[in-house]
C-alpha positions as CSV (number, residue, x, y, z in Angstrom):
1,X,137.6,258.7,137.7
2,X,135.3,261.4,136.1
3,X,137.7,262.7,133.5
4,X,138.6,259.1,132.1
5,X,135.1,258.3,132.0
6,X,134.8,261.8,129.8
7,X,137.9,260.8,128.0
8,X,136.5,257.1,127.5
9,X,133.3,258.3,126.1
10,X,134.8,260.0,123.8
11,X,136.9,257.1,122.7
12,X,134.7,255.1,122.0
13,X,132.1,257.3,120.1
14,X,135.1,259.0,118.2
15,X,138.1,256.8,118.2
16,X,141.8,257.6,119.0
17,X,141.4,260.9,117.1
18,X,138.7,262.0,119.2
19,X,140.5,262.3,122.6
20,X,142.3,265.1,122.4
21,X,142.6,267.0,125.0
22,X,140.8,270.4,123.6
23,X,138.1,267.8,122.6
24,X,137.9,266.5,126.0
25,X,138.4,269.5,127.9
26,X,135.7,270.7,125.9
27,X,133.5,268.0,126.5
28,X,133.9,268.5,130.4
29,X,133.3,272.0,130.0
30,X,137.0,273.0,131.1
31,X,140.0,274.5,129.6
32,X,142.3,271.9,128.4
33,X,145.3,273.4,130.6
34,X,143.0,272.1,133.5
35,X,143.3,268.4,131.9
36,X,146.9,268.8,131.7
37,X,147.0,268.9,135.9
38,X,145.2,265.8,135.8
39,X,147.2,264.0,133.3
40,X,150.2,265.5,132.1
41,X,149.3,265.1,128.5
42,X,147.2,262.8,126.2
43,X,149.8,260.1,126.3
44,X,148.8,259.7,129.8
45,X,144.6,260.5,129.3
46,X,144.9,257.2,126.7
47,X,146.4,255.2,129.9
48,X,143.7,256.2,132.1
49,X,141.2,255.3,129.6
50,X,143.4,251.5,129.1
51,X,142.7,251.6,133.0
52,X,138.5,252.5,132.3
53,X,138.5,249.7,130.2
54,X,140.5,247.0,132.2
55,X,137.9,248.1,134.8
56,X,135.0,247.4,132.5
57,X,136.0,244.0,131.0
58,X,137.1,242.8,134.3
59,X,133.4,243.7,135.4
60,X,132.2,241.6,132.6
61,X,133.8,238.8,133.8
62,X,134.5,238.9,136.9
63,X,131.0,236.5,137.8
64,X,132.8,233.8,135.9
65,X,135.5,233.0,138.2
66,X,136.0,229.6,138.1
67,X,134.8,229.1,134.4
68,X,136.6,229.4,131.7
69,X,134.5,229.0,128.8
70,X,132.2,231.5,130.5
71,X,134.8,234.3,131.2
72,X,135.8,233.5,127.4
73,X,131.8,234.3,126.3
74,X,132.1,237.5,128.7
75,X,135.0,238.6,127.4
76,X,134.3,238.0,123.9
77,X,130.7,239.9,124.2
78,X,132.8,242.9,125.3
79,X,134.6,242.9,122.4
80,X,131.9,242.4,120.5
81,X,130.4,245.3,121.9
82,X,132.7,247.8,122.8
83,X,135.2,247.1,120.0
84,X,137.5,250.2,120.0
85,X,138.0,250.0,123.4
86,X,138.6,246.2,123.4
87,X,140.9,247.0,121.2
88,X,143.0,249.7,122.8
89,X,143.3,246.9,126.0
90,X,145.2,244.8,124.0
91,X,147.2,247.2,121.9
92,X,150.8,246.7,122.1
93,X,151.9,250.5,121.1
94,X,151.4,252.6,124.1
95,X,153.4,255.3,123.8
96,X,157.2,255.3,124.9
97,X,157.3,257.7,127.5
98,X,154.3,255.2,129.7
99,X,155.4,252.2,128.5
């Protein structure tokens, strides 16, 4: 999806603070009422970038069926690269209302 991508970008350049949905909207070169059709709200922008990222480390790994130690290394090199977002896979705070 276009917009997470947008939204994920923005994540991890800017952190949490940085995907708002003005910031975003802006980024895309939309109004933010237009994001709001698309996701209800930011609560639900953070999910779909959670989904981006699932997507992406699951990429990295997903050669490695089978081996353990590998998918380990793959999944560790994604953290080690994409930190933030690593991070927000594995937070346990998503917001109440997605939970």
């Amino acid at each position: 999806m276009f917009l997470a991508s947008k939204a994920r970008e923005r994540f991890e350049a800017q952190g949490e603070a940085g995907v708002t949905m003005g910031a975003v909207a802006d980024a895309l070169g939309i109004k933010a009422p237009s994001l709001y059709k698309h996701f209800g709200g930011r609560a639900m922008m953070l999910v779909a970038v959670r989904a981006e990222g699932f997507r992406a480390i699951g990429r990295s790994g997903a050669r490695h069926k089978g081996d353990i130690r590998a998918l380990a290394e793959a999944y560790r090199a994604f953290a080690r690269r994409r930190p933030a977002l690593y991070g927000l896979l594995f937070a346990a705070d998503l917001p109440a209302d997605v939970a």
